[in-house]
C-alpha positions as CSV (number, residue, x, y, z in Angstrom):
1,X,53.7,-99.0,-32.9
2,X,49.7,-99.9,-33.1
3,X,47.3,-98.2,-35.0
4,X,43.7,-98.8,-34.0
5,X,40.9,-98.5,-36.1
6,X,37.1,-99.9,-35.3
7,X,34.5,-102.3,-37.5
8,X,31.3,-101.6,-37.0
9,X,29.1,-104.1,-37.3
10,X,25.1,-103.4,-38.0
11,X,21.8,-105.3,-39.2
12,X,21.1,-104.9,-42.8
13,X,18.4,-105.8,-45.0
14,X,17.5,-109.3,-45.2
15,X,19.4,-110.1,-41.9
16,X,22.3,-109.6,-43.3
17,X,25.4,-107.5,-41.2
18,X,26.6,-104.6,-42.7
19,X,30.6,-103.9,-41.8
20,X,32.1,-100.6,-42.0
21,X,35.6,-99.3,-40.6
22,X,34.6,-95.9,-38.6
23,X,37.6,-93.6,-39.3
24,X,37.4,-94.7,-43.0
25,X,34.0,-94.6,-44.7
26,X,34.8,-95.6,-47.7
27,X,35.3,-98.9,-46.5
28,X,32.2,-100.5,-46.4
29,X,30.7,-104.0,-47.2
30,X,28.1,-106.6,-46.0
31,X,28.0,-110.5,-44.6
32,X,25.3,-113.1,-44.4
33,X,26.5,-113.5,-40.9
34,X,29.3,-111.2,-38.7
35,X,31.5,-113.4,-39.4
36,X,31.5,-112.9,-42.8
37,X,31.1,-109.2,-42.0
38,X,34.4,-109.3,-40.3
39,X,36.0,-111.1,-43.2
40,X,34.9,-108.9,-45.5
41,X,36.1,-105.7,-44.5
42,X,39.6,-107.0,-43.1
43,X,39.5,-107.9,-47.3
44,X,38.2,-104.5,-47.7
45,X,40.9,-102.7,-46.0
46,X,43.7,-104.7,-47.3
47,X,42.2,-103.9,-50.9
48,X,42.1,-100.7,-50.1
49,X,45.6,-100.3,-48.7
50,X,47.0,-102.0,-51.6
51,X,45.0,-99.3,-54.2
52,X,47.1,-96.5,-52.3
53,X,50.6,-98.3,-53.0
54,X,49.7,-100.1,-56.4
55,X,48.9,-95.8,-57.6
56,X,51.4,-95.0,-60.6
57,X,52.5,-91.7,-59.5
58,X,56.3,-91.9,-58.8
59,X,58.0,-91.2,-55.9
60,X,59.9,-87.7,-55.4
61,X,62.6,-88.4,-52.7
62,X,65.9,-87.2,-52.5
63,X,68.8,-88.9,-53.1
64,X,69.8,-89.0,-49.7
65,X,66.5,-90.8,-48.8
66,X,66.1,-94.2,-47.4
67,X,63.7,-96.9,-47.6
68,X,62.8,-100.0,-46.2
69,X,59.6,-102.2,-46.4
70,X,56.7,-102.2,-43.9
71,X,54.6,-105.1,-43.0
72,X,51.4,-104.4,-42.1
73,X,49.1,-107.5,-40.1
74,X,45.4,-107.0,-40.2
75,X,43.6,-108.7,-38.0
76,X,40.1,-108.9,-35.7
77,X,40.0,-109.5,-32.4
């Protein structure tokens, strides 16, 4: 299974690039160059990601649930 999300990259003050992931605005962040940019909000996301898990809610399942871990790869392309 794929998800696909976008990074959009755009000139910011001082010729810096501003990165932002489209479907989730709250992840945003800026480079000195795109490369940067890119780097940045991959770290962005993955911070982001993690906040969701790391929350200290617990977790109603029944008892005939079933887990198993997920890996998620974040990557630019």
């Amino acid at each position: 299974m794929r998800i696909s999300l976008t990074a959009v990259y755009e000139p910011a003050e001082g010729r810096w690039m501003q990165a932002r992931i489209e479907e989730l605005p709250a992840i945003i962040t800026a480079g000195a160059t795109l490369e940067d940019a890119r780097e940045f909000v991959l770290d962005a996301l993955r911070e982001y990601l993690l906040s969701l898990v790391e929350r200290d809610e617990p977790a109603i399942s029944p008892r005939s649930s079933r887990r198993e871990p997920l890996e998620i790869v974040l990557g630019a392309y």
